[in-house]
C-alpha positions in Angstrom: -17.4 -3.6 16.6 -15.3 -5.3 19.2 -14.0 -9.3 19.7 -14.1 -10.8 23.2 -10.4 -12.1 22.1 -8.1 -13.8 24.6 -6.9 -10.8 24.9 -9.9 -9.0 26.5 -9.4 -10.9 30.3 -6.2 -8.6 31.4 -4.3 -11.4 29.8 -0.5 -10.5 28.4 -0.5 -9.4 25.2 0.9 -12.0 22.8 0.9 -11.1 18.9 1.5 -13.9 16.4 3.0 -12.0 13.0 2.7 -13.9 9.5 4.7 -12.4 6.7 8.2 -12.4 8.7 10.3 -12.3 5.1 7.7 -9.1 4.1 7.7 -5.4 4.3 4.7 -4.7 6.8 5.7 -7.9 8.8 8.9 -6.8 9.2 7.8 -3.4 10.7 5.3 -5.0 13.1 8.4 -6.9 14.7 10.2 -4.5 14.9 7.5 -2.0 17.0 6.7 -4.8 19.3 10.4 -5.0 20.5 10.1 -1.0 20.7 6.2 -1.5 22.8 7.5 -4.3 24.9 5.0 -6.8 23.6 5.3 -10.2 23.7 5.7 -11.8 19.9 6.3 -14.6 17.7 6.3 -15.6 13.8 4.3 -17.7 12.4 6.8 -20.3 10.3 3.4 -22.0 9.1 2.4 -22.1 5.5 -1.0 -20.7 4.7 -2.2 -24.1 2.7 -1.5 -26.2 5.4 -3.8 -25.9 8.1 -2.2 -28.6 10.3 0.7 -26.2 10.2 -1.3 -22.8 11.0 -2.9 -24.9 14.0 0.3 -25.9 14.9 1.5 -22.3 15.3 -1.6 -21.3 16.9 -1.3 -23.9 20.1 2.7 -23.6 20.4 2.3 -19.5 20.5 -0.7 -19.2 22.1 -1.3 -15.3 20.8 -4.1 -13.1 22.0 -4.1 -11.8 18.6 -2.8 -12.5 14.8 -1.2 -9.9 13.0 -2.2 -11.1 8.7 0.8 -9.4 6.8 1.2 -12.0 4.4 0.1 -12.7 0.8 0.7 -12.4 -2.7 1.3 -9.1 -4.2 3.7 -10.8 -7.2 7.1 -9.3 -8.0 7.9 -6.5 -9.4 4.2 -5.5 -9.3 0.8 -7.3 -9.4 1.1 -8.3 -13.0 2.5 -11.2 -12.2 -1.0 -12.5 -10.7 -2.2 -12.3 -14.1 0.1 -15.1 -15.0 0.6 -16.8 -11.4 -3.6 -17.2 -11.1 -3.6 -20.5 -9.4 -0.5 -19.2 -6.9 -2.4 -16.1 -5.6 -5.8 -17.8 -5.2 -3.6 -20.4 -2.9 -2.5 -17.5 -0.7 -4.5 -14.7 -0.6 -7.9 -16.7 -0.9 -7.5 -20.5 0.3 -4.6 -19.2 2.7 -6.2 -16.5 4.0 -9.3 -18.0 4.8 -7.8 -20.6 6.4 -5.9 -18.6 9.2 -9.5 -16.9 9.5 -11.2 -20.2 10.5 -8.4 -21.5 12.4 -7.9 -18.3 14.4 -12.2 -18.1 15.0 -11.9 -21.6 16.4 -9.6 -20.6 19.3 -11.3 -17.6 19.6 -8.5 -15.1 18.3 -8.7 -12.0 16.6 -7.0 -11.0 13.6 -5.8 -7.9 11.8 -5.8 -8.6 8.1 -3.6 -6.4 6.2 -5.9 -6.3 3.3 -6.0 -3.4 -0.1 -7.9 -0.5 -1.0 -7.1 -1.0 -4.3 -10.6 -2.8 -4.9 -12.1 0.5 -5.9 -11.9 2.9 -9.0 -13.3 6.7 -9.6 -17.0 6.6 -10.4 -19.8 8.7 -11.1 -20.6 8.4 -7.6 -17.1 8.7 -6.4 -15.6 11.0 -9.2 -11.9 11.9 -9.0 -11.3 15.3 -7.3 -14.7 15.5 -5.7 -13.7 14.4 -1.9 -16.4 11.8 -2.2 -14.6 8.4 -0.9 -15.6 5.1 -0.4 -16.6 3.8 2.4 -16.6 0.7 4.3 -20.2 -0.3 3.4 -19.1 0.1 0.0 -18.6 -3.4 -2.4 -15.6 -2.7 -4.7 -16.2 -1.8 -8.2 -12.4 -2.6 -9.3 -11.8 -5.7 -11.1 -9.2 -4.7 -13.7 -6.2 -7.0 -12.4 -6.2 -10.4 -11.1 -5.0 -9.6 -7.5 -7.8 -7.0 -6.6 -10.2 -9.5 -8.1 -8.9 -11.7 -5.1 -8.4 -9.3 -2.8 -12.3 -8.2 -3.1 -13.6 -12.0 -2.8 -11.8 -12.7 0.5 -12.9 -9.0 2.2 -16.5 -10.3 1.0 -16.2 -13.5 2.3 -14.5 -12.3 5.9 -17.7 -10.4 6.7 -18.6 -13.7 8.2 -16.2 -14.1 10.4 -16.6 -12.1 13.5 -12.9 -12.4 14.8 -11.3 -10.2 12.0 -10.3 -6.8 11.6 -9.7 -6.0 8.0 -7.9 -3.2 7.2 -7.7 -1.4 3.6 -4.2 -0.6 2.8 -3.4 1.5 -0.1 -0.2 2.4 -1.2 1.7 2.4 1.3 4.8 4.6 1.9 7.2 4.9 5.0 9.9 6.7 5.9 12.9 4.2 4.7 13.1 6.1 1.1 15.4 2.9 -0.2 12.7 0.3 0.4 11.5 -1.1 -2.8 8.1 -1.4 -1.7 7.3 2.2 -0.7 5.4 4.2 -3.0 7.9 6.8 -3.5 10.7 4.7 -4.1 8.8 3.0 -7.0 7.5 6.2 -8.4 10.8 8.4 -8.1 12.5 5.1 -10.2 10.2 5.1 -13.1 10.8 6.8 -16.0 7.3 8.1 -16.4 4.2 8.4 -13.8 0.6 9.4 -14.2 -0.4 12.1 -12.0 -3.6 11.0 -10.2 -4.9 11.7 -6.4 -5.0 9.1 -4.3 -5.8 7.8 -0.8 -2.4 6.4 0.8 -0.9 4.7 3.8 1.5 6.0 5.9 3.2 3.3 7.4 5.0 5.0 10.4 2.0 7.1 11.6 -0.4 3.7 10.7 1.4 0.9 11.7 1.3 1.6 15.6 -2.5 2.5 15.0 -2.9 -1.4 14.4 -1.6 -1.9 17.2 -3.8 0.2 19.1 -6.6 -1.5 17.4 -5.5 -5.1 18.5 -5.6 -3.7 22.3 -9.0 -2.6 21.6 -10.1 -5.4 19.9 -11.2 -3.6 17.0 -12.9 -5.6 14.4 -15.2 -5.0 10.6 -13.6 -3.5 7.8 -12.1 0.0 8.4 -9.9 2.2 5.7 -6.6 2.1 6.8 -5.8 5.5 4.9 -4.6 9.0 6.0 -7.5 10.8 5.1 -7.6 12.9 1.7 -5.6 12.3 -1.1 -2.1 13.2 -2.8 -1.6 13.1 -6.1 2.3 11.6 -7.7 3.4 15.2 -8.6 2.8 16.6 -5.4 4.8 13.5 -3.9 7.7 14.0 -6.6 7.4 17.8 -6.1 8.3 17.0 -2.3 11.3 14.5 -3.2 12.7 17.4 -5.0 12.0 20.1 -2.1 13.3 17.8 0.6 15.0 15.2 -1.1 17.2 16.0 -4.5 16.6 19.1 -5.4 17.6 18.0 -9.2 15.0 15.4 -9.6 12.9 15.7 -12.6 10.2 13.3 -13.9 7.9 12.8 -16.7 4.2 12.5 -16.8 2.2 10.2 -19.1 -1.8 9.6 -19.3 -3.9 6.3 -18.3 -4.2 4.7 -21.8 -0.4 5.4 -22.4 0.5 3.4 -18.9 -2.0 1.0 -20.0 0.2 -0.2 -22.8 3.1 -1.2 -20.8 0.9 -2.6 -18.0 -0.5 -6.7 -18.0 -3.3 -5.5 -16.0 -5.0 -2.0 -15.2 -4.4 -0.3 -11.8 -6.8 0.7 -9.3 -7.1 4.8 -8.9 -9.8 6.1 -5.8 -10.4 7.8 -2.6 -11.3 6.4 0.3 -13.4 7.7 3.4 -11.3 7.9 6.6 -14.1 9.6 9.0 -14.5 6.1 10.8 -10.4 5.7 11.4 -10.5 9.2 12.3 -13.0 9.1 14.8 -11.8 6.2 16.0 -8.5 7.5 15.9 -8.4 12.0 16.0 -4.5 12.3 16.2 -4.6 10.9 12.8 -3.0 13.5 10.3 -4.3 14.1 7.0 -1.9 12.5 4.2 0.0 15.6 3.3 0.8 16.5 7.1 1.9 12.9 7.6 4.0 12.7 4.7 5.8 15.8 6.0 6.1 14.9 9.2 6.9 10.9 9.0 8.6 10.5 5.6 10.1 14.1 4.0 11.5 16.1 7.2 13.1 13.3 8.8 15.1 12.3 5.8 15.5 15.9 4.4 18.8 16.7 2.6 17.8 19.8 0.8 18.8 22.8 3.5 15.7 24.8 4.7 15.2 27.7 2.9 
């Protein structure tokens, strides 16, 4: 499970970052300054692989750090209209940092999705049965996770990546577009559905951690259990505004306002957590990374 990376001879650590402009990128420079590590951007575009070389043999990483890609704005309906764009980046792109980075022998961590999976028989929805990381994806409702499941298929060959399955993801900035919270506490209705999610604060340094191992396969990069919105929304209130209110509406209702479906399941975090035991289950994190530290409601 491990990549005899150029990191792996007592060498420096030197992290090459795509997806400078993006939310997860952004974070990843910022712990490096904070861990002292040695890093650089990648200014290269993923369709050019003259380019990606080109960052490769100026930086000279130990590893790549993969936060880039299309996720469409405001949401992934825009995939559905944008088809040629994402298969440019988050298929042809990808793969091609993949190859480069195998031919110098450098290991990356792919910030991939979760959302390639929905509640099954198998897996049904309040049961605690997750998917694993054996598991193929039975989620195919919008364009992006029909991508998304191709290129984790098709990085199984390479033996220099570590993908990881975000889903979700929330962090502790509360004004942050992209966090899961933010979006939900904007909208004027939400389903109410548990989930596996990603907290970005506790999560984030993990990938690090896994780079210095050399970590590589698929893992679920999930807190483990699940949350559903109300509880989330139910916290914003406690801890946040304690006059928030929201409205609930059901699947087929969302479905009419939506281009493409969205992707509703649980994933198995045994392997991170053995890997990883500190790891907190997702309500715990939520409390401790995201709700406490920006509490406004005084403790009762």
């Amino acid at each position: 499970m491990g990549f005899a990376s150029n990191g792996s001879a007592g060498k420096a650590l030197k992290f090459l970052i795509y997806g400078r402009t993006g939310w997860i990128g952004g974070l990843l420079g910022r712990l490096c300054e904070a861990q002292g590590i040695d890093y650089a951007y990648g200014a290269g575009r993923f369709e050019n692989r003259k380019q990606i070389e080109a960052d490769l043999d100026e930086a000279r990483p130990t590893h790549v750090f993969n936060a880039a890609g299309v996720t469409g704005r405001p949401n992934v309906d825009w995939c559905e209209s944008h088809k040629v764009e994402t298969i440019r980046a988050n298929v042809a792109g990808t793969l091609t940092l993949m190859d480069v980075c195998r031919e110098r022998g450098v290991l990356v961590i792919n910030f991939a999705t979760g959302c390639i999976f929905e509640y099954d028989a198998a897996h049904p929805l309040g049961s605690g049965i997750g998917f694993k990381e054996e598991d193929a994806p039975n989620f195919v409702g919008s364009f992006y996770s029909k991508t998304k499941a191709m290129v984790e298929e098709l990085l199984k060959c390479y033996d220099n990546v570590c993908t990881l399955r975000v889903r979700m993801p929330i962090s502790s900035d509360l004004t942050n577009p992209r966090n899961f919270i933010t979006k939900i506490s904007r909208y004027e209705k939400v389903v109410d559905i548990p989930n596996s999610m990603t907290i970005l604060d506790e999560l984030l340094p993990i990938s690090i951690e896994m780079a210095k191992r050399n970590l590589t396969g698929i893992w679920n990069f999930t807190n483990p259990g699940v949350v559903s919105h109300n509880e989330i929304l139910q916290m914003y209130r406690d801890y946040i505004d304690p006059n928030f209110s929201w409205k609930n509406f059901t699947l087929e209702e969302q479905a009419k306002i939506l281009a493409a479906p969205r992707s509703n399941n649980e994933l198995d975090a045994t392997k991170l957590k053995t890997e990883f035991p500190e790891l907190l289950p997702i309500n715990e994190s939520l409390l401790k990374y995201v709700f406490k530290p920006n509490q406004k409601v005084p403790a009762a």
